[in-house]
C-alpha positions as CSV (number, residue, x, y, z in Angstrom):
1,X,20.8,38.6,169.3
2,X,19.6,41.6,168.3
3,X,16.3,41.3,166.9
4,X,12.2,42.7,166.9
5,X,10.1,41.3,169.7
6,X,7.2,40.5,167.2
7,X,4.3,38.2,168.4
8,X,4.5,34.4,166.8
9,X,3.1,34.3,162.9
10,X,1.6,31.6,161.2
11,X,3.4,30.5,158.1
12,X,0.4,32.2,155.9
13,X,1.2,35.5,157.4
14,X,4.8,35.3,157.1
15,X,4.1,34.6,153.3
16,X,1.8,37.5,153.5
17,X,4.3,39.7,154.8
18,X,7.0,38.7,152.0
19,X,4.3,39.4,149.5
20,X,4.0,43.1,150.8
21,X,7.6,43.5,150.9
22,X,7.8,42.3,147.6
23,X,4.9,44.8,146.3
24,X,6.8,47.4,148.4
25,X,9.8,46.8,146.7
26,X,8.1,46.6,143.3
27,X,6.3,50.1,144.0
28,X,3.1,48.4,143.5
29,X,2.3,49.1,147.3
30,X,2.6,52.5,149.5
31,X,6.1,52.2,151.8
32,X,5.1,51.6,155.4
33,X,5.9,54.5,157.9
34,X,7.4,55.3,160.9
35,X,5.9,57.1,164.0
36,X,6.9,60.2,162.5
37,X,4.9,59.5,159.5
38,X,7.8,59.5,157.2
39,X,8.9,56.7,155.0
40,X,10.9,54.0,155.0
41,X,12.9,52.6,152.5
42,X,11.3,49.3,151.4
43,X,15.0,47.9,149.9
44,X,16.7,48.6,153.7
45,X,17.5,45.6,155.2
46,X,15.8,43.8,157.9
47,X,19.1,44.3,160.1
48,X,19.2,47.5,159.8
49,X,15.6,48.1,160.0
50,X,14.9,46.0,162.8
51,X,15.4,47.7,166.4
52,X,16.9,45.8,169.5
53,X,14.9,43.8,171.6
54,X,15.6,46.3,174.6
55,X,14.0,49.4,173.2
56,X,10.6,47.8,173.2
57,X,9.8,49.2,169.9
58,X,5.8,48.8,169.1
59,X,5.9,50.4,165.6
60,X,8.9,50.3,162.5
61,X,11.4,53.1,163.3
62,X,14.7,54.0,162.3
63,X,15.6,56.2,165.2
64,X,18.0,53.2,166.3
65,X,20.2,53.8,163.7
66,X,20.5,57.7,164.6
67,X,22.2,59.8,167.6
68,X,19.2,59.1,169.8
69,X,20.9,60.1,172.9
70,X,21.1,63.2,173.1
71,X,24.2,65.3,174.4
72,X,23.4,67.9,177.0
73,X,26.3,70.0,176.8
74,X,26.6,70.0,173.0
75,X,25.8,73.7,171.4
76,X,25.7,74.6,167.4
77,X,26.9,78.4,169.0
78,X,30.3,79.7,167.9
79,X,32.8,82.1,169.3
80,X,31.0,85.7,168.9
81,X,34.1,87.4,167.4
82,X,35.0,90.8,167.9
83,X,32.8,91.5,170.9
84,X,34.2,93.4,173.9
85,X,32.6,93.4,177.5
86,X,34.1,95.7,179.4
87,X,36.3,99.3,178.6
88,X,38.5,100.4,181.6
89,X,39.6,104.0,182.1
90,X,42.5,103.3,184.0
91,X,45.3,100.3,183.8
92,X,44.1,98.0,186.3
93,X,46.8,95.1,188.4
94,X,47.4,91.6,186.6
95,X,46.6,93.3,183.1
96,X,48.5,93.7,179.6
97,X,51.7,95.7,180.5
98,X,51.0,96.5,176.4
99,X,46.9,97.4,175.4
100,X,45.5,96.8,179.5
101,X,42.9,94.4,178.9
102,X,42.6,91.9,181.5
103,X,41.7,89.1,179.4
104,X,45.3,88.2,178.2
105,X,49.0,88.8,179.4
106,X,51.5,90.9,177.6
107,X,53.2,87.8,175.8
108,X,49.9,86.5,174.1
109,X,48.5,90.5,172.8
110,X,47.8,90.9,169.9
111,X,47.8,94.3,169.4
112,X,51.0,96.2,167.5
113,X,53.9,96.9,170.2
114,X,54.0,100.2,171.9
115,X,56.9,102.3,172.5
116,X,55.4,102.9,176.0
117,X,52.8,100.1,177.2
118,X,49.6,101.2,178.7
119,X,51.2,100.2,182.1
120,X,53.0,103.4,181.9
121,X,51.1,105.6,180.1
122,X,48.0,104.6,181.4
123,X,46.2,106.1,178.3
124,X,44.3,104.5,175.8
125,X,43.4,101.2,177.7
126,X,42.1,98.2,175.3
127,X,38.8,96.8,176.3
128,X,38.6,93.4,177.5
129,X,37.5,91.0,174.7
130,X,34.5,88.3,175.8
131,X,36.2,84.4,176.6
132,X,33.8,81.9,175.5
133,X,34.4,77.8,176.0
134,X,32.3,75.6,174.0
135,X,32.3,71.6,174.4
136,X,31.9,70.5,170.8
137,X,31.1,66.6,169.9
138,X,33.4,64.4,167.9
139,X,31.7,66.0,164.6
140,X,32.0,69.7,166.0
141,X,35.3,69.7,166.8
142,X,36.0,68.2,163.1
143,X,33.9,70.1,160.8
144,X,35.8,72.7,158.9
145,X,33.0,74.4,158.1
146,X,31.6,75.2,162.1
147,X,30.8,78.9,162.4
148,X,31.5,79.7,158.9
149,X,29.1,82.7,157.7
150,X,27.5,82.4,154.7
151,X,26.9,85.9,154.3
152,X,30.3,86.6,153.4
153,X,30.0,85.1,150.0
154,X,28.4,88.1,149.3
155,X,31.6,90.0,148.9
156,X,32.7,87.6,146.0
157,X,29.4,87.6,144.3
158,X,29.6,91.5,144.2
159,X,33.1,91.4,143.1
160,X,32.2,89.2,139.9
161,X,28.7,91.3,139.2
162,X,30.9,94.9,139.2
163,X,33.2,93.2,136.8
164,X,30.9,92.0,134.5
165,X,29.0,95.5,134.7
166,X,32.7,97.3,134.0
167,X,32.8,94.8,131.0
168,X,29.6,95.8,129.6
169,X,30.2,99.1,130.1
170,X,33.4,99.0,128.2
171,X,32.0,96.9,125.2
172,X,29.3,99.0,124.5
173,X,31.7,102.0,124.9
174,X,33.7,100.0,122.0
175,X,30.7,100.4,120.1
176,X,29.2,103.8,120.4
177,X,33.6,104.8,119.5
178,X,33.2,102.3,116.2
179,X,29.9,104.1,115.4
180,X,31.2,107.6,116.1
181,X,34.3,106.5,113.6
182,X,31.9,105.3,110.7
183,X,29.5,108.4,110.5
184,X,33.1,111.1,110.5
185,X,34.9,109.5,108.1
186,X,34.1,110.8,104.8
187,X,35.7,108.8,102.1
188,X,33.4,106.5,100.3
189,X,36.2,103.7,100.4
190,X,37.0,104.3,103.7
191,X,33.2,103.7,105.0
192,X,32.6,100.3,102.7
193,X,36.1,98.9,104.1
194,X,34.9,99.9,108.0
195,X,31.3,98.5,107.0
196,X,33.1,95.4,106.0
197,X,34.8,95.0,108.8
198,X,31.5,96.2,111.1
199,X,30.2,93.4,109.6
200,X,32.9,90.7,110.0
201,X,32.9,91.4,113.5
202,X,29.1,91.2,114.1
203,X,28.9,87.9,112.3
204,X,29.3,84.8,113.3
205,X,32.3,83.0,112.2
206,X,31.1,80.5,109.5
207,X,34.1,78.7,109.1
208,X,33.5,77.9,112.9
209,X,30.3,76.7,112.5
210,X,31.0,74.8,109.4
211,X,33.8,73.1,111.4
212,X,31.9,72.4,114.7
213,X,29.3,70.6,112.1
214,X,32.2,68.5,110.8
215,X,33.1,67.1,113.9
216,X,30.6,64.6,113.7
217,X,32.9,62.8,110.4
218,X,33.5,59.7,112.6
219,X,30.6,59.5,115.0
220,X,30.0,55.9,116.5
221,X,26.8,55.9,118.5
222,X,26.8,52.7,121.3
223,X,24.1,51.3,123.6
224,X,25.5,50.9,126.8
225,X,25.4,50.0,131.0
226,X,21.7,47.6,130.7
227,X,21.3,44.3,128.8
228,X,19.0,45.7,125.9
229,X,21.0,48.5,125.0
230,X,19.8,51.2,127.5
231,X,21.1,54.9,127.1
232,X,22.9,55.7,123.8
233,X,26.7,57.2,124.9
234,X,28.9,58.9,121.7
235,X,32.1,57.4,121.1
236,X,34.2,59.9,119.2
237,X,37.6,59.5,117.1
238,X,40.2,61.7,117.0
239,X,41.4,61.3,113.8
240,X,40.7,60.6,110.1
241,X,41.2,56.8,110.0
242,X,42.6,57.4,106.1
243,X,45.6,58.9,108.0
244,X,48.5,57.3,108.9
245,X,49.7,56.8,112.2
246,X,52.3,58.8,113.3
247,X,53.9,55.1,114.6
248,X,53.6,53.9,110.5
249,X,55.5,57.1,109.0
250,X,59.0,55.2,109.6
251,X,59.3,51.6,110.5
252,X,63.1,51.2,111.6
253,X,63.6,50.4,115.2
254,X,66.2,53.0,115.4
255,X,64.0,56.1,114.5
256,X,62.1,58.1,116.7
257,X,60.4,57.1,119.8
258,X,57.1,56.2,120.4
259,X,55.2,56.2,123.5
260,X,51.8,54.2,123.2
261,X,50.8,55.1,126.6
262,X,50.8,58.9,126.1
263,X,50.6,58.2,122.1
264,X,53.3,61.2,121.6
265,X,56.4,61.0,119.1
266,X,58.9,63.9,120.4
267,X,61.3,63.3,117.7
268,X,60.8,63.8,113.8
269,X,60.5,60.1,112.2
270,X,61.5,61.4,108.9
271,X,64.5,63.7,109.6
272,X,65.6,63.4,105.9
273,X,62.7,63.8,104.3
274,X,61.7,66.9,102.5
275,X,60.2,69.4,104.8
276,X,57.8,70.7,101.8
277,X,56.4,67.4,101.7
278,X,56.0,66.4,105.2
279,X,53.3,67.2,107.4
280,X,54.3,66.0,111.1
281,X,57.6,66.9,112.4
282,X,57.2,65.3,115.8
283,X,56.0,66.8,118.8
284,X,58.5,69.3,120.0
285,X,58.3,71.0,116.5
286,X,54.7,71.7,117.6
287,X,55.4,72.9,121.2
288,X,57.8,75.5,120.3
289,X,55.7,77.3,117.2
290,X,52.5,78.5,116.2
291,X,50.4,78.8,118.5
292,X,51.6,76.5,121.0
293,X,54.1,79.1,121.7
294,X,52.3,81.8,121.8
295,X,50.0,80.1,124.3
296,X,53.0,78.9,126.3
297,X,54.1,82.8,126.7
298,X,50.4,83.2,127.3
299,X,50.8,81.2,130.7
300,X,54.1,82.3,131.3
301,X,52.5,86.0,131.7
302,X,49.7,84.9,133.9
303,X,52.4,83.4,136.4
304,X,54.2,85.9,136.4
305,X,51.6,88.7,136.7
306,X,50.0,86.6,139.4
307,X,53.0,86.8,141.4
308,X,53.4,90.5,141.7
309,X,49.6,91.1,143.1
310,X,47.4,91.0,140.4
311,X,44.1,88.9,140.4
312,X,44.9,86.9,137.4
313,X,44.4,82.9,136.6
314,X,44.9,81.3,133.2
315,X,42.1,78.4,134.1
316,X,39.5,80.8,136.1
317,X,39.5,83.6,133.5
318,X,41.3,82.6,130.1
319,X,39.6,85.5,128.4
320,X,40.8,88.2,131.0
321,X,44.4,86.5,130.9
322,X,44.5,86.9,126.7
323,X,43.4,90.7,127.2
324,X,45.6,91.8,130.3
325,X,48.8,90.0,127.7
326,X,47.4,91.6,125.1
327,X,47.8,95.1,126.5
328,X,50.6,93.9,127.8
329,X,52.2,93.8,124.4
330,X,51.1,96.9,123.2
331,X,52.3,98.9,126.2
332,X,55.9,97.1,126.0
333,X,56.0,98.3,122.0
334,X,55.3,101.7,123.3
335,X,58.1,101.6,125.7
336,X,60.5,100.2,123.4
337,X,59.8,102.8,120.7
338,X,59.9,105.8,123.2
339,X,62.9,104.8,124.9
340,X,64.7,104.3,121.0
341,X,63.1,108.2,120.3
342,X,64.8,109.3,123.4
343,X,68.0,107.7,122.6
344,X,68.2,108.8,119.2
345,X,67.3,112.3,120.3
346,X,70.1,112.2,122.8
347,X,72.7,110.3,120.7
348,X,71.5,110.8,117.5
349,X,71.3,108.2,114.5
350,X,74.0,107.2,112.9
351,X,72.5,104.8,110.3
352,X,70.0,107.9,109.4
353,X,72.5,110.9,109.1
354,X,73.9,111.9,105.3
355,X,77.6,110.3,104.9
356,X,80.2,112.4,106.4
357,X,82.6,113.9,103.9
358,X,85.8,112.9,102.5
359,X,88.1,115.4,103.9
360,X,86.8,114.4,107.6
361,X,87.1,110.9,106.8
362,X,90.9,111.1,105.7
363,X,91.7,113.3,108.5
364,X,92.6,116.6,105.8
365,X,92.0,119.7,107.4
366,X,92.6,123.7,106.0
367,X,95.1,123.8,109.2
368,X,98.8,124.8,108.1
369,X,101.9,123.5,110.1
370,X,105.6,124.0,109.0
371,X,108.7,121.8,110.3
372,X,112.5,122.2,109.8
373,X,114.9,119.4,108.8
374,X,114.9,118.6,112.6
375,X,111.7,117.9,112.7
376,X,110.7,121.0,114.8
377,X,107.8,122.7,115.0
378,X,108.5,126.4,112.9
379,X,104.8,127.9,112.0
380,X,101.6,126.6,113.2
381,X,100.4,124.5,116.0
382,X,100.9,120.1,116.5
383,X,97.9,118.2,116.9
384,X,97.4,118.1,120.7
385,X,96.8,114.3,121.3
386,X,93.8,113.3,123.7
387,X,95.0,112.1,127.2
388,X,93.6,109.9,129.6
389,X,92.2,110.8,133.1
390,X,95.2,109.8,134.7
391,X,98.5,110.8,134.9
392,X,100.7,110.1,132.3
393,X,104.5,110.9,131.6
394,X,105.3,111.7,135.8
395,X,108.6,111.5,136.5
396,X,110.2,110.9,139.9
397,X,113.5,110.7,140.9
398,X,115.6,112.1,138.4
399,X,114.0,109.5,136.1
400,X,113.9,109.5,132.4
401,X,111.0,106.7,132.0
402,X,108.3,105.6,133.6
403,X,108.3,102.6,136.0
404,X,107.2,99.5,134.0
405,X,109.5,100.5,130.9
406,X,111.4,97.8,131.0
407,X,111.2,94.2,131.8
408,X,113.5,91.2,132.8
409,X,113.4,88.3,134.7
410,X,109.7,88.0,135.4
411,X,110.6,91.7,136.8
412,X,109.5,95.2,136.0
413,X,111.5,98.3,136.2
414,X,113.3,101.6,134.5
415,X,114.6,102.0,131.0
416,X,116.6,104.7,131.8
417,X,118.7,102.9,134.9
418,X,117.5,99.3,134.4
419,X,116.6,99.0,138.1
420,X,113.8,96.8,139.5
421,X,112.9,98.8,142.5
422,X,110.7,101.0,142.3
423,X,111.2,104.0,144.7
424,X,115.0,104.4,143.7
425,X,117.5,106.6,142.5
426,X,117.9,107.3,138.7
427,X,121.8,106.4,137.9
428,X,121.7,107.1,134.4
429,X,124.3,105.1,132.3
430,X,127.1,105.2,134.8
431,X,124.4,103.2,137.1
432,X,123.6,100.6,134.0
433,X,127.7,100.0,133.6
434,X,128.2,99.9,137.4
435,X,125.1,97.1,137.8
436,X,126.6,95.3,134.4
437,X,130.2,95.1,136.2
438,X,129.0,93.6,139.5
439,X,126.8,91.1,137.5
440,X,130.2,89.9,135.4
441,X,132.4,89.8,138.4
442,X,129.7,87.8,140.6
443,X,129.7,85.6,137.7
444,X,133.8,85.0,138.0
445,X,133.6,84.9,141.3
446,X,130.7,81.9,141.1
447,X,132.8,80.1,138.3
448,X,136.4,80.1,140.5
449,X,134.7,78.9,143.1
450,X,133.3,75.3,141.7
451,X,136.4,75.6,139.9
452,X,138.6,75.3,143.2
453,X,136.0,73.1,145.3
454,X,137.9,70.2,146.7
455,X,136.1,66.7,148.2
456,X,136.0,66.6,152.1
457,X,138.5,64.0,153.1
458,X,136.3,61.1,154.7
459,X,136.6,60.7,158.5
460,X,138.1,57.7,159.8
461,X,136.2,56.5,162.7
462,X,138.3,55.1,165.3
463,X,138.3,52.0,166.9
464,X,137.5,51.6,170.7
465,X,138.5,48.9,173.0
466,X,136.1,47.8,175.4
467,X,137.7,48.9,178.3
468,X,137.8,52.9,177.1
469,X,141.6,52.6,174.9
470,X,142.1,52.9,171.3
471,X,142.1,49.5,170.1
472,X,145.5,48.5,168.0
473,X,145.7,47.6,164.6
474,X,147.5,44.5,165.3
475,X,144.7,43.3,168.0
476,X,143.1,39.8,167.0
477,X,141.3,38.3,169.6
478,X,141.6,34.4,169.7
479,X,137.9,32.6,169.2
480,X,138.6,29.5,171.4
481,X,139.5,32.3,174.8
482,X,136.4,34.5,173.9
483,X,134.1,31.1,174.3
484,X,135.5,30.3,177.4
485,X,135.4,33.9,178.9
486,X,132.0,33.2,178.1
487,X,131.6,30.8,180.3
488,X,133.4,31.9,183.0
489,X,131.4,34.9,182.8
490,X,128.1,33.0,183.2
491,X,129.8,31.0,185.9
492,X,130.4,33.8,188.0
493,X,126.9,35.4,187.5
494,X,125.6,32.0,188.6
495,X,127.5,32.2,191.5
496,X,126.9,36.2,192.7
497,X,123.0,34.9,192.0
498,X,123.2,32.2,194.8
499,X,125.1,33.3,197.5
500,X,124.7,29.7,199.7
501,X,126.6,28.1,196.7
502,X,130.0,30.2,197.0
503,X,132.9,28.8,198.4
504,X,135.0,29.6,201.4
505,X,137.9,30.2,200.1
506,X,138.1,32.5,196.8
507,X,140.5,32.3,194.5
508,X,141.0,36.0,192.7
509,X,143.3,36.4,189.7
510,X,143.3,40.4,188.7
511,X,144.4,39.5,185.4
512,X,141.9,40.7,182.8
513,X,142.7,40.0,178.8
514,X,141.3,41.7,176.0
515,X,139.4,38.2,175.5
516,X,138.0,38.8,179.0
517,X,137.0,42.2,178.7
518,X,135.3,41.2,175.3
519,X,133.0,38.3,177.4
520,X,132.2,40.7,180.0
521,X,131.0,43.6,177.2
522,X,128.5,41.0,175.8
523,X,127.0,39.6,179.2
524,X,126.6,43.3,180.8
525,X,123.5,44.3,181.3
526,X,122.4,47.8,180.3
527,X,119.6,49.3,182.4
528,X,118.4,52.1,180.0
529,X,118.6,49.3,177.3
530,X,114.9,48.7,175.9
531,X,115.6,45.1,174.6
532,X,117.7,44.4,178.3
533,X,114.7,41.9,178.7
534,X,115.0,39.8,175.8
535,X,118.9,39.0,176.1
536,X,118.5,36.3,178.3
């Protein structure tokens, strides 16, 4: 157990010593100290404020509940980066082949590839760089923050000062420019309008403040988190309660959606409705105009200029984002408009330009060009029609036509010789005649021949004895001397099986009938035959 070794108290000092804890608690009485003089937390628990029997502790401490042992061979030091120790002249054995420092190899530098390493060149050796080993504790080794140095934050706080002095700079610059403006014009409307709007700008937007004011319409103050009421916490409402739900414009189950937990209607809830008399369209109607659109391009522009390098973020610096797409937008309008001056200037504008006249219109021109009955040119000059950049009218091989004049048969070919291949010899009409004639006599030729196509007479297979011979028509063999050339057959195989059984004398008959043969066809035993071992 793991307790104080206190002397023995009497039961009016232990109620003594609750009373002072009590008081302690209470703040009426001064916290009790350690031997450090520092305080200790009357509302700690005894457990935790008790130390162990074996630390002998004469006076309240909490030292037991921190690291009091020590580690030796912790250090807070960190890795001194950048520092070098030695710079050789020369490349030295068991170095980088690629920078010569002997405190890494060539695989782990990290120093930009040479064409020639320093082993070779032995110019421009690297110095070696200092190897430190620290043995951090269970904390060290986990703290993300271990040699961090704080004097690097610097950089970011001068980064944001030099921006806000450029934006100073520029907004009075904005200034002195209005005020140079106001005192050169010299029309008398001209300065009351720009002292109008001097002044719009320098005041404060009214209809703002008036609005900010108006928030307060539906302001429920509450007493909450102690019995009596405590601190007084605001409780706002977002909306007029003499409105009416966007959930109570339309109560048919089939209309649009609503999702209480994100209390958003997508859909329009009165789709017929007149849209002069509505005033909520649903949600999407609002994402995708006013200025939920404009705002959605608004992000769409920070992402996008982000991504190319530029130090841009929609929730860091809203204001910076609205003016970087602001210029944007004006220097896109330029580009538009000088890109349409340079196109017009090149092309010229049709829409612009006076209407052409009549005469080119129709085609009428002062040109005169006289024909004869034939149809041939006899004064003056034919319109020259424009032609292509490639070739037109070559003809090859005595051809009249161009290949791909005529077609037939899923096949192109010439007008002038109706031939389908394309490298031949123009035949003229002797060629068309020769080609029609072969066609009309292959035709004739085609129609005699299913005309005199006779059937194949069918083959008559013949009819094999047994024993190699034709067999005759006439041949019946008799049922009742096939069954016993059956037997007689099985007989004898019995008897060439089981040679003790055969008898001394043999009686041999060399007369073989057709019924005989027949028996011995159907007990033979085929040795190439597959099914030989089922037969029996």
């Amino acid at each position: 157990m793991a307790t104080a070794s206190v002397a023995f108290k009497s039961r009016e000092d232990h109620r003594k010593q609750l009373e002072l804890e009590e008081a302690r608690k209470a703040g009426l009485a001064p916290a009790e100290l350690d031997e450090d003089g520092k305080e200790i937390n009357p509302h700690i628990p005894q457990y935790m404020s008790s130390a162990p029997w074996y630390l002998n502790a004469e006076r309240p401490s909490l030292k037991h509940q921190r690291k009091w042992k020590s580690d030796p061979n912790y250090t807070k030091a960190w890795y001194d980066r950048g520092a070098k120790i030695f710079q050789a002249d020369k490349y030295r054995k068991g170095s980088c082949e690629n920078c010569g420092a002997m405190t890494h190899d060539a695989k782990t530098c990290m120093e930009r590839p040479r064409k020639k390493g320093a082993k070779w060149t032995d110019m421009h050796i690297a110095p070696d760089e200092k190897i430190e080993t620290f043995e951090l504790d269970y904390d060290g080794k986990r703290d993300r923050w271990n040699g961090y140095d704080a004097a690097t934050y610097a950089r970011v706080i001068e980064r944001y000062e030099a921006r806000d002095e450029a934006r100073r700079k520029y907004l009075k610059e904005q200034q002195l420019k209005k005020l140079e403006e106001k005192n050169n014009k010299q029309n008398g409307e001209g300065e009351v309008s720009d002292e109008e709007e001097d002044d719009d700008d320098l005041k404060v937007d009214e209809a703002k403040v008036d609005e900010s004011k108006q928030m307060d319409f539906a302001k429920v103050e509450k007493r909450v988190r102690t019995t009596g009421g405590g601190s007084t916490g605001t409780v706002r409402n977002l909306r007029i309660r003499e409105d009416t739900a966007k959930y109570l414009l339309n109560l048919d189950v089939n209309s649009a959606h609503y999702d209480p937990k994100t209390r958003s209607m997508r859909e329009d809830p009165l789709p017929d409705a007149d849209p002069n008399e509505k005033f909520y369209l649903g949600d999407n109607q609002y994402r995708v105009s006013g200025q939920a659109l404009e705002f959605k391009q608004l992000n769409i522009h920070s992402w996008e200029a982000f991504d190319k390098g530029q130090d841009i973020h929609m929730q860091a610096a809203p204001s910076q984002a609205e003016l970087l797409f602001k210029n944007y937008k004006v220097i896109k309008e330029k580009l538009k408009s000088r890109m349409k001056d340079t196109i017009m200037d090149k092309y010229g504008n049709a829409a612009a330009d006076e209407e052409l006249p009549r005469e080119l219109l129709l085609g009428q021109s002062e040109r005169q060009v006289e024909y004869d009955r034939a149809g041939r040119i006899i004064k003056g000059q034919e319109t020259a029609l424009p032609k292509s950049k490639y070739e037109e009218d070559v003809y090859i091989n005595n051809h009249t036509s161009v290949w791909g004049s005529w077609w037939k048969d899923h096949q192109w070919g010439y007008k002038c010789c109706k031939q389908m291949i394309r490298n031949s010899y123009c035949t003229g009409a002797a060629g068309i005649e020769a080609a029609e004639a072969s066609t009309d006599l292959m035709k004739t030729n085609i129609a005699r021949k299913a005309a005199t196509e006779e059937v194949p007479a069918p083959v008559e297979e013949k009819r094999l004895a047994t024993w190699g011979t034709d067999v005759p028509d006439e041949l019946v063999l008799d049922q009742k001397k096939l069954a016993d050339a059956l037997k007689k057959e099985d007989e004898r195989k019995k008897e060439v099986r089981d040679e003790r059984k055969r008898k001394y004398n043999v009686k041999w008959n060399d007369e073989v009938t057709a019924e005989d043969m027949e028996a011995y066809r159907m007990k033979k035993i085929h040795h190439d035959d597959p099914m030989k071992e089922f037969m029996h």
